[in-house]
DRENRO-472384 format. One record per residue (C-alpha): residue number from 1; x, y, z. Coordinates in Angstrom, 1 decimal, decimal comma, m for minus. Layout:
<nodes>
<node><seq>NUM</seq><u>X</u><v>Y</v><w>Z</w></node>
...
</nodes>
This chain:
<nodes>
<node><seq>1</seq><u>226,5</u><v>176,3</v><w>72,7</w></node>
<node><seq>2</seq><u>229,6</u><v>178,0</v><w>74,0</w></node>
<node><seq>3</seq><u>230,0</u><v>182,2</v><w>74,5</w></node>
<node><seq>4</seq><u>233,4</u><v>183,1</v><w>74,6</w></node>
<node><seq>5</seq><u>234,2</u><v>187,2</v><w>75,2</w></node>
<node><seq>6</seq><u>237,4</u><v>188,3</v><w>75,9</w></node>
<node><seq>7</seq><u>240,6</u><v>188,6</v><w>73,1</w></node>
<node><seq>8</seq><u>242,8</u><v>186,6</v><w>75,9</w></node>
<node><seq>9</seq><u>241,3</u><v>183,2</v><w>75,4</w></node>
<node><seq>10</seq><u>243,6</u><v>180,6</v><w>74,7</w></node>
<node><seq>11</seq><u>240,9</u><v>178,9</v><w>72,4</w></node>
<node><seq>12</seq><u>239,9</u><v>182,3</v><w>70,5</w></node>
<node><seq>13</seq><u>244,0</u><v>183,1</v><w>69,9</w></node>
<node><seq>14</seq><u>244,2</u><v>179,9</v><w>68,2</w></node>
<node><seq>15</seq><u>241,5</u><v>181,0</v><w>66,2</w></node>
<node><seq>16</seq><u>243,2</u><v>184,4</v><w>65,5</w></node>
<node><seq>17</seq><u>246,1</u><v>182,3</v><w>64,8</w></node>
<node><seq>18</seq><u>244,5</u><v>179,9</v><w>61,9</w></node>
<node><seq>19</seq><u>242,6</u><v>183,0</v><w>60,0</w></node>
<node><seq>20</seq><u>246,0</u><v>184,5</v><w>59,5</w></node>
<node><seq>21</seq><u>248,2</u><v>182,4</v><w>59,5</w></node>
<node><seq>22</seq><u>249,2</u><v>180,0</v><w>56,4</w></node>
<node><seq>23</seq><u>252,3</u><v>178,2</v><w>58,1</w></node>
<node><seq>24</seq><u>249,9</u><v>177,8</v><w>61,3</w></node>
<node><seq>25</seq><u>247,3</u><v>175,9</v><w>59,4</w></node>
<node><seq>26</seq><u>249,5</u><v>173,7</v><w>58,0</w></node>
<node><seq>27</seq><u>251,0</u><v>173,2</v><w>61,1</w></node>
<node><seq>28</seq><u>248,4</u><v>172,4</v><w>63,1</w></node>
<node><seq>29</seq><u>246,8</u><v>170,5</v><w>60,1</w></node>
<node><seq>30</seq><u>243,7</u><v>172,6</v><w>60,3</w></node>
<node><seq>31</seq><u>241,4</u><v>175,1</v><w>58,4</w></node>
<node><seq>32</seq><u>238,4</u><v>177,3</v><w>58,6</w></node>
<node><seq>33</seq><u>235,5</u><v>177,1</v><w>56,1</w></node>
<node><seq>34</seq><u>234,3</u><v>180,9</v><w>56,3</w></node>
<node><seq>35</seq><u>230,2</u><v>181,2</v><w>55,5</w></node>
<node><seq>36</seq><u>227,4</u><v>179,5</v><w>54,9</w></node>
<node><seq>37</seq><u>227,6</u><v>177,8</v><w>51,3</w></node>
<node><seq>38</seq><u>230,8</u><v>176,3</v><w>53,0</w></node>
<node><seq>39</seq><u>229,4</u><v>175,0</v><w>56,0</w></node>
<node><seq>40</seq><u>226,2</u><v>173,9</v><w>54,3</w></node>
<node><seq>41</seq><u>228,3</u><v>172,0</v><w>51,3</w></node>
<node><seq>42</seq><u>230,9</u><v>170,4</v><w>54,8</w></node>
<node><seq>43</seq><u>228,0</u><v>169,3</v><w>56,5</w></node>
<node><seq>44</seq><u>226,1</u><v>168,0</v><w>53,2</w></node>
<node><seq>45</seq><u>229,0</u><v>166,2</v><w>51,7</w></node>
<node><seq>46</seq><u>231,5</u><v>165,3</v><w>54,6</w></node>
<node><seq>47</seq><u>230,1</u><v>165,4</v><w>58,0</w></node>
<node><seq>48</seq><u>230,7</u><v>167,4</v><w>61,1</w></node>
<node><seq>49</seq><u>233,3</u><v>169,9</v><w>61,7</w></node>
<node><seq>50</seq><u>235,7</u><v>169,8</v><w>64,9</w></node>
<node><seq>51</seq><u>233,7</u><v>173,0</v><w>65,5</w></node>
<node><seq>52</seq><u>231,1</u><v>175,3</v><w>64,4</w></node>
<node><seq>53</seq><u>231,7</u><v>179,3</v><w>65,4</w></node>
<node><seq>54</seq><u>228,6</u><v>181,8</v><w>65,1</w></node>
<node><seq>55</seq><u>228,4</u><v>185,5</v><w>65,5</w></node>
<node><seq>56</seq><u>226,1</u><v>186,5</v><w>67,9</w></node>
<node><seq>57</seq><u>224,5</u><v>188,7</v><w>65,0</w></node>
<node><seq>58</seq><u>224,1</u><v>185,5</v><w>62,7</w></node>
<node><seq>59</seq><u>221,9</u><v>183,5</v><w>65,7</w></node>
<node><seq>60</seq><u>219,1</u><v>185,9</v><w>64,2</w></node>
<node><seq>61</seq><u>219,7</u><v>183,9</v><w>60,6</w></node>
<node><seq>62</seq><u>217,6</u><v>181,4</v><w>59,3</w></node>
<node><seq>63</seq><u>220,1</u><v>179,2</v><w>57,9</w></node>
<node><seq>64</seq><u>222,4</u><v>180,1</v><w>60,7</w></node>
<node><seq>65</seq><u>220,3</u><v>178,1</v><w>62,5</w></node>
<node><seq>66</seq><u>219,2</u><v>175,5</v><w>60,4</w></node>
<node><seq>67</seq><u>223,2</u><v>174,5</v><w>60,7</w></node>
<node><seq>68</seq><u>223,4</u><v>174,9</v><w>64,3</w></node>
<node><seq>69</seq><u>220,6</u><v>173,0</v><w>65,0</w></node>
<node><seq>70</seq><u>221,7</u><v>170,0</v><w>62,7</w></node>
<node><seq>71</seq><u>224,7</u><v>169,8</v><w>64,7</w></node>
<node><seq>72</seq><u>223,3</u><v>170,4</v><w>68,3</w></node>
<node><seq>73</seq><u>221,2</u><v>167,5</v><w>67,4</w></node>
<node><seq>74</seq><u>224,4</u><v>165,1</v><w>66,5</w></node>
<node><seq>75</seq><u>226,3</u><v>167,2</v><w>70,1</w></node>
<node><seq>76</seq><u>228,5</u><v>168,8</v><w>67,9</w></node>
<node><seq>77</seq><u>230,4</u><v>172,0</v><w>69,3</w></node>
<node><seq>78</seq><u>229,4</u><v>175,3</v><w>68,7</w></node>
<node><seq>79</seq><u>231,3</u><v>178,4</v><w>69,7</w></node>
<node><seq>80</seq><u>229,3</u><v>181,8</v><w>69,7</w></node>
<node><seq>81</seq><u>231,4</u><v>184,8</v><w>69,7</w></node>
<node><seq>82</seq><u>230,6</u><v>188,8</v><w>69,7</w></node>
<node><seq>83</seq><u>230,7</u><v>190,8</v><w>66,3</w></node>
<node><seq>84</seq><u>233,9</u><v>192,3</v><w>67,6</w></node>
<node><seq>85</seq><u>235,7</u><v>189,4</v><w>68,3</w></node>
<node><seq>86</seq><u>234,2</u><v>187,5</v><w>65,4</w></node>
<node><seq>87</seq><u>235,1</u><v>190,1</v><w>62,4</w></node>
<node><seq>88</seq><u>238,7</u><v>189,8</v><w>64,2</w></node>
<node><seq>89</seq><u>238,6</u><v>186,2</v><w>62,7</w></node>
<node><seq>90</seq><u>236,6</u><v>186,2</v><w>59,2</w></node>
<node><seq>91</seq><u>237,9</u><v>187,5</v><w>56,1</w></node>
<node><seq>92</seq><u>234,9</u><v>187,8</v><w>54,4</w></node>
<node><seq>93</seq><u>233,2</u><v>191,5</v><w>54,0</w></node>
<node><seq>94</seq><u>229,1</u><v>191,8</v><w>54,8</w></node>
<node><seq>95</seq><u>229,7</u><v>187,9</v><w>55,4</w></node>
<node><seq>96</seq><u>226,9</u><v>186,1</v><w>57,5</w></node>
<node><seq>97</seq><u>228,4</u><v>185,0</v><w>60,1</w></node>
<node><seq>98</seq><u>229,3</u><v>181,0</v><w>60,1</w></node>
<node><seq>99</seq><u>232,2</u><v>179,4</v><w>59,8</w></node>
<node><seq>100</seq><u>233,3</u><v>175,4</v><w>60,9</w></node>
<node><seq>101</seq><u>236,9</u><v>174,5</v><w>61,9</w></node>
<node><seq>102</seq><u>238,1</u><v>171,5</v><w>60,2</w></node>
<node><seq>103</seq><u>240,7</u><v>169,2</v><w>59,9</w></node>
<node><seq>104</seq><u>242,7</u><v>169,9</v><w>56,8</w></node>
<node><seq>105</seq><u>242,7</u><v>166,3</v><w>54,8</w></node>
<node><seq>106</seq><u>245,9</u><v>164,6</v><w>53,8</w></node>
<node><seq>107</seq><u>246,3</u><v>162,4</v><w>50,8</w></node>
<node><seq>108</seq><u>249,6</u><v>160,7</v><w>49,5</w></node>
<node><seq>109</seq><u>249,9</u><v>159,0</v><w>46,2</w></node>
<node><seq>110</seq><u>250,0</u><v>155,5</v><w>46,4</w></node>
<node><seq>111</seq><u>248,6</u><v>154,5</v><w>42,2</w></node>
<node><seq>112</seq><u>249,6</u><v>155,5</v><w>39,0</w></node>
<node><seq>113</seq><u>246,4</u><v>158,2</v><w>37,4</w></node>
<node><seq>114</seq><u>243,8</u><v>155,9</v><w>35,9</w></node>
<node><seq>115</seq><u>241,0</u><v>158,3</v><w>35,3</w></node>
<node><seq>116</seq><u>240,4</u><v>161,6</v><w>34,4</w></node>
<node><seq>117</seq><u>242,7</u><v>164,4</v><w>36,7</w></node>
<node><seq>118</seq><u>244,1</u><v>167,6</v><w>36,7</w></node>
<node><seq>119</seq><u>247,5</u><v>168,3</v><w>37,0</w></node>
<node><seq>120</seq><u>248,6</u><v>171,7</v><w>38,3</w></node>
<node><seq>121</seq><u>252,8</u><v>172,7</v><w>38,5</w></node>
<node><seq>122</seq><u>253,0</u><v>176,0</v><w>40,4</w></node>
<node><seq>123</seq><u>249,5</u><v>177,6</v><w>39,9</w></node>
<node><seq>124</seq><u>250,3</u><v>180,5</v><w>42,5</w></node>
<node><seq>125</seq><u>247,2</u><v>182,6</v><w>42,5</w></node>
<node><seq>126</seq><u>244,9</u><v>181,4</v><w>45,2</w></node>
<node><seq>127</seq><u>241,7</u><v>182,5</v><w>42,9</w></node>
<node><seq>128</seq><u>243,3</u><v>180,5</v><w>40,1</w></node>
<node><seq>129</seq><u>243,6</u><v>177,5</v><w>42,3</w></node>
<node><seq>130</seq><u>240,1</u><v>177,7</v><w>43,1</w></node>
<node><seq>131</seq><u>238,1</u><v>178,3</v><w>39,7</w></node>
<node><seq>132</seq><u>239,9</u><v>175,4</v><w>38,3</w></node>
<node><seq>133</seq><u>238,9</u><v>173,3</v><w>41,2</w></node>
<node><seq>134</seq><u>235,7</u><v>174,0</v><w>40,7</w></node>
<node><seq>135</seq><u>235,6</u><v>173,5</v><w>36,8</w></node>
<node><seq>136</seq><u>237,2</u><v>170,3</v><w>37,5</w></node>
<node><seq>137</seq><u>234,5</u><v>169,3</v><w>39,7</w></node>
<node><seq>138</seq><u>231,7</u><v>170,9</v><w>37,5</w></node>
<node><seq>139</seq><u>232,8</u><v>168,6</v><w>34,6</w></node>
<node><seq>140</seq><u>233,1</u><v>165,2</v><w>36,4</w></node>
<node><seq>141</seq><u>236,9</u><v>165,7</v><w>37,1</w></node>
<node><seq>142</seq><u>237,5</u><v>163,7</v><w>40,5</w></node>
<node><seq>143</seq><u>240,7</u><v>163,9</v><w>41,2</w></node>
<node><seq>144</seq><u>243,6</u><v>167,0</v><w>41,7</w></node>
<node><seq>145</seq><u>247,6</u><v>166,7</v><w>42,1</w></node>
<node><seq>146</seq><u>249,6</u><v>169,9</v><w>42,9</w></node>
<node><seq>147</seq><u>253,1</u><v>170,4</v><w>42,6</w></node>
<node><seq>148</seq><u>255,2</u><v>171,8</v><w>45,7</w></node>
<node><seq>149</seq><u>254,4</u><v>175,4</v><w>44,4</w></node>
<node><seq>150</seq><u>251,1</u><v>175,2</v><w>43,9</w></node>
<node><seq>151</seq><u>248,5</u><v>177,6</v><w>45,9</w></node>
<node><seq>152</seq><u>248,2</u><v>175,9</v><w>49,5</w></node>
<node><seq>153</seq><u>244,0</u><v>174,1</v><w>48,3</w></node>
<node><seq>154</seq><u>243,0</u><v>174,5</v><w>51,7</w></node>
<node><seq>155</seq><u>243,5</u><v>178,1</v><w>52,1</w></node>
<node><seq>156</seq><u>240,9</u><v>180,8</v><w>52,5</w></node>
<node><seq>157</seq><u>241,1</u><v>182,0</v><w>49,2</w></node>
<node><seq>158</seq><u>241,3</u><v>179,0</v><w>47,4</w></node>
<node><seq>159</seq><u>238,6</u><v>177,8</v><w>49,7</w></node>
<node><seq>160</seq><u>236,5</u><v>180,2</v><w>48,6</w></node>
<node><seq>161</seq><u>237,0</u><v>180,8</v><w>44,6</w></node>
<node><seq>162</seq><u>236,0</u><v>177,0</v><w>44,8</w></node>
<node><seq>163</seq><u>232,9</u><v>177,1</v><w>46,0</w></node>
<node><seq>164</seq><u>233,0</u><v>173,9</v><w>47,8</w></node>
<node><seq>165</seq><u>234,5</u><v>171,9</v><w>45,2</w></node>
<node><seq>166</seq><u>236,7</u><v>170,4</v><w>47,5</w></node>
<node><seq>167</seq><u>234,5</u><v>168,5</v><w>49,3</w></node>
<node><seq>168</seq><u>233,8</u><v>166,3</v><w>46,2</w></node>
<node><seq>169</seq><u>237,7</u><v>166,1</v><w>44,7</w></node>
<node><seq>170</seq><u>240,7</u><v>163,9</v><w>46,2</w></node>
<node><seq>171</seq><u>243,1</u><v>166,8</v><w>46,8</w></node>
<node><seq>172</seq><u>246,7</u><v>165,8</v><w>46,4</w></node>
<node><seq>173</seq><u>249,2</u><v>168,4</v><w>47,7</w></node>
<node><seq>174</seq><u>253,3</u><v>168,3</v><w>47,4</w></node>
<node><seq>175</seq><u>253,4</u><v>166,0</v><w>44,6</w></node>
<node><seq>176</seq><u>255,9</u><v>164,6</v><w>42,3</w></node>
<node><seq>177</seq><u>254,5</u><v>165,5</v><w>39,1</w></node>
<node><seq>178</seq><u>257,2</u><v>164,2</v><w>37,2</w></node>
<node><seq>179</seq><u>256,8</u><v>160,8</v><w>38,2</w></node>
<node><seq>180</seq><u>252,7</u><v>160,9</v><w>38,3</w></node>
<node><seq>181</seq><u>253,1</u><v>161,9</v><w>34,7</w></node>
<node><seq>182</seq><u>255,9</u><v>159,1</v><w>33,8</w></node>
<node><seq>183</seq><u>253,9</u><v>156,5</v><w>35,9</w></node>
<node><seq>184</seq><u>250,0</u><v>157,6</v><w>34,1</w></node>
<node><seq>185</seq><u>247,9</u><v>155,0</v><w>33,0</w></node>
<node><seq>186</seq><u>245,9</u><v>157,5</v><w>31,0</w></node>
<node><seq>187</seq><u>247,1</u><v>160,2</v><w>28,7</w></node>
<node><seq>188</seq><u>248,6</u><v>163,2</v><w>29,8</w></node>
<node><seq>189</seq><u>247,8</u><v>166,7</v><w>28,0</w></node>
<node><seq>190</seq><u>249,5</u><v>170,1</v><w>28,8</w></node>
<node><seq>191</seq><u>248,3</u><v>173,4</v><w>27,4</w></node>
<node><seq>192</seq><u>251,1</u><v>175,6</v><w>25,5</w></node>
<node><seq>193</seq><u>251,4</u><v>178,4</v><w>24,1</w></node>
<node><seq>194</seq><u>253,9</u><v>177,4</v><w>21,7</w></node>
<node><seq>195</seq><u>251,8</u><v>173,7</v><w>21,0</w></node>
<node><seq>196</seq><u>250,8</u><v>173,2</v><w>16,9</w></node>
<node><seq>197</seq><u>248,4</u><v>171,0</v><w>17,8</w></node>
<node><seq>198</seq><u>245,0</u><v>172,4</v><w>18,3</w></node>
<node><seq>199</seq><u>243,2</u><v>171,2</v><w>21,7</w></node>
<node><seq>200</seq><u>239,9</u><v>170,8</v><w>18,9</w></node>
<node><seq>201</seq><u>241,9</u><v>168,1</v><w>17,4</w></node>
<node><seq>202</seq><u>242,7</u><v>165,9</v><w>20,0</w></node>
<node><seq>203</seq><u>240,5</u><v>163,0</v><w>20,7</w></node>
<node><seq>204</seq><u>239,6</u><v>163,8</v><w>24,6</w></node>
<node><seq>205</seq><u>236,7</u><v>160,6</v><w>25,4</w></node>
<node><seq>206</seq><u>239,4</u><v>158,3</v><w>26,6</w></node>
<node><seq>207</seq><u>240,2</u><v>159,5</v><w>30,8</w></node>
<node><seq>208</seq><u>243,1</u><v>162,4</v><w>30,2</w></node>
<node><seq>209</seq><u>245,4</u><v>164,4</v><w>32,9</w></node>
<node><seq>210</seq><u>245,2</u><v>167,8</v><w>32,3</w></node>
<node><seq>211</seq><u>248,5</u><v>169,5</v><w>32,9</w></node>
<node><seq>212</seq><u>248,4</u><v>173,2</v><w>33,7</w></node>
<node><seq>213</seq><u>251,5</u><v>175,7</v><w>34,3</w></node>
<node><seq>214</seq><u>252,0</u><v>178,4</v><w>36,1</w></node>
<node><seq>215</seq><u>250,5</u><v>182,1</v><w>35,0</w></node>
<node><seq>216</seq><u>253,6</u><v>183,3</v><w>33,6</w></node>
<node><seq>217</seq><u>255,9</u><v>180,6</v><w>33,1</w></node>
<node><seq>218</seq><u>253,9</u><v>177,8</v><w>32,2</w></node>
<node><seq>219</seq><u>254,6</u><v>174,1</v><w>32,2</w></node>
<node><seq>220</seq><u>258,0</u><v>173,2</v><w>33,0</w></node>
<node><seq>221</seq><u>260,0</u><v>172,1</v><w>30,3</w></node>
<node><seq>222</seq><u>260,7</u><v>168,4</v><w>31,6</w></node>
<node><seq>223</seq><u>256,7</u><v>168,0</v><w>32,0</w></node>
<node><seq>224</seq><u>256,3</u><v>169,4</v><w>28,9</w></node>
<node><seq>225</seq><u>258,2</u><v>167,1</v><w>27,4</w></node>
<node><seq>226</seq><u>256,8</u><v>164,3</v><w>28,4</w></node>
<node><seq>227</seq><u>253,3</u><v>164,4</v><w>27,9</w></node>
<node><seq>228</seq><u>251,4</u><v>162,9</v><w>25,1</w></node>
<node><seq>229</seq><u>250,1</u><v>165,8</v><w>23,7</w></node>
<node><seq>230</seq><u>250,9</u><v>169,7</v><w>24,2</w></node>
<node><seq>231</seq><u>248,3</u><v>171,5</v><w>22,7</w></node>
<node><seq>232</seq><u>246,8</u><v>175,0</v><w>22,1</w></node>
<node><seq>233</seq><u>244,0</u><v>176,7</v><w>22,8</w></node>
<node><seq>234</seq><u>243,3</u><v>178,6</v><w>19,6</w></node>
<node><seq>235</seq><u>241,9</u><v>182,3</v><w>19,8</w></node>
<node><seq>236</seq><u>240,9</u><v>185,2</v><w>17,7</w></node>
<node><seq>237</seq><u>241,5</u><v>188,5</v><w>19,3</w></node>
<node><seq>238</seq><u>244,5</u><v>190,2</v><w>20,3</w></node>
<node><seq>239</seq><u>245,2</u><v>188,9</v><w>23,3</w></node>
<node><seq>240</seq><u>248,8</u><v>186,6</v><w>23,9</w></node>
<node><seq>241</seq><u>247,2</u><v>183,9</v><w>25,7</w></node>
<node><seq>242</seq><u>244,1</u><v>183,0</v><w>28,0</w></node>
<node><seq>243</seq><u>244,2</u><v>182,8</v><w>32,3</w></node>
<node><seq>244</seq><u>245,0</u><v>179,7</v><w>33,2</w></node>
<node><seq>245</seq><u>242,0</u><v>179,4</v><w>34,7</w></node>
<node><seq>246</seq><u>239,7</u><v>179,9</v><w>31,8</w></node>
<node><seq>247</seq><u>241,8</u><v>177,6</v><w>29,7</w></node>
<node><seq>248</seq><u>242,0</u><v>174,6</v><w>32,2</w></node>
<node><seq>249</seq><u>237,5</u><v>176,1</v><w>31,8</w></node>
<node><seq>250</seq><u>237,6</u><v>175,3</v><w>28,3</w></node>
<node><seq>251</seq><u>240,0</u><v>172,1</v><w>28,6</w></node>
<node><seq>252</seq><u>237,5</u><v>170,0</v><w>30,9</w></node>
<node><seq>253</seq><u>234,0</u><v>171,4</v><w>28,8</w></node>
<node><seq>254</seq><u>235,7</u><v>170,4</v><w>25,4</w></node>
<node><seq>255</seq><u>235,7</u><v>167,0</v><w>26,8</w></node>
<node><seq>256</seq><u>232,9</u><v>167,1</v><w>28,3</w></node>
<node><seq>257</seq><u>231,4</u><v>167,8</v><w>25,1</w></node>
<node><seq>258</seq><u>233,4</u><v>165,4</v><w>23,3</w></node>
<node><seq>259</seq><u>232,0</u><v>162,6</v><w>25,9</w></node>
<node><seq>260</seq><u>227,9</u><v>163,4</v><w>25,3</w></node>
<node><seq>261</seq><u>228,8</u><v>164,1</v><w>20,8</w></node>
</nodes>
């Protein structure tokens, strides 16, 4: 294990740099997963990180160190840092004290949809991004496209709404969705507000992409347009329409349930 003290390091700047900076993580193709559900899911479901970095408060955890030991035994690196210098770097309140630094994956299309997906064309909010990721993974869902202006997956935020979710989905960023929805071997759904057809009414057990808009615009017109069925979400109460991320919630379970009838 490694102690680093002083603000000047090189190696804790980059650090700095990564926690809060979006154009620096994409730029140096790297991310950090902040706390331990996140490093517990990395190291369960993908491997080991390019780095591990504890607070020296957090060596006093239990499960702190139940992750640092797993990787000392397998000589992977682990950077130990003072509160000060550590709370400088994590964006999470009354957190623990764990995070890994990973390598941010990169995926490019290269087959038409062929099984269940979701579909999302300028989700902004980060949280957004994140709960449907990890509805989409909570219903079987395997694989996730996102348009150009679509939340960044691998950010904090997102990171963290998800709840690991990522680490189970094929993450497809800066997508085409035009031609993944021309090209779909499957049918393609996308939720309106202005749809007749009632999502109830659809028959959802063959594999579907799920096309979601964005919170205040919706689905673009052109993708609208060519899906095989734009449907509604009906409701009762006074509201104008549901969060994007508690319809994509009921989308996924109404198929779910549709799958086990």
């Amino acid at each position: 294990m490694k102690t680093i003290t002083s603000r000047d390091n090189a190696q804790y700047k980059e650090l700095v740099k990564l926690a809060g900076s979006q154009q620096a993580r994409r730029k140096a193709g790297r991310t950090l997963l902040d706390g331990v559900h996140l490093c517990q899911s990395f190291l369960q479901l993908r491997g080991l990180p390019e780095q591990c970095v504890v607070s020296e408060s957090s060596l006093q955890n239990p499960e702190v160190m139940d992750i640092i030991g797993q990787l000392e035994a397998q000589h992977a690196h682990v950077l130990a840092l003072p509160d000060a210098l550590y709370n400088g770097i994590s964006q999470v309140e009354h957190g623990v004290g764990v995070m890994f630094l990973i390598a941010t994956p990169e995926r490019a299309v290269t087959a038409p949809v062929s099984v269940s997906a979701v579909l999302l064309d300028g989700v902004q909010d980060p949280g957004n991004v994140g709960s449907i990721l990890r509805s989409a993974a909570a219903a079987g869902i395997k694989q996730v496209y996102c348009s150009a202006g679509t939340a960044f997956c691998w950010s904090p935020k997102v990171l963290r709404a998800a709840m690991g979710a990522h680490f189970v989905l094929d993450i497809f960023e800066n997508v085409d969705l035009a031609e993944l929805v021309r090209s779909a071997k499957v049918q393609t759904l996308a939720t309106s507000g202005y749809a007749t057809q009632r999502l109830y009414d659809v028959d959802l057990r063959p594999p579907t992409a799920w096309l979601f808009g964005h919170e205040g615009q919706g689905v673009a017109d052109d993708l609208l347009s060519m899906a095989t069925h734009q449907v509604v979400i009906p409701h009762l109460g006074q509201v104008e329409s549901l969060n994007v991320a508690a319809c994509a919630a009921v989308c996924f379970f109404e198929q779910v349930r549709q799958n086990q009838a």
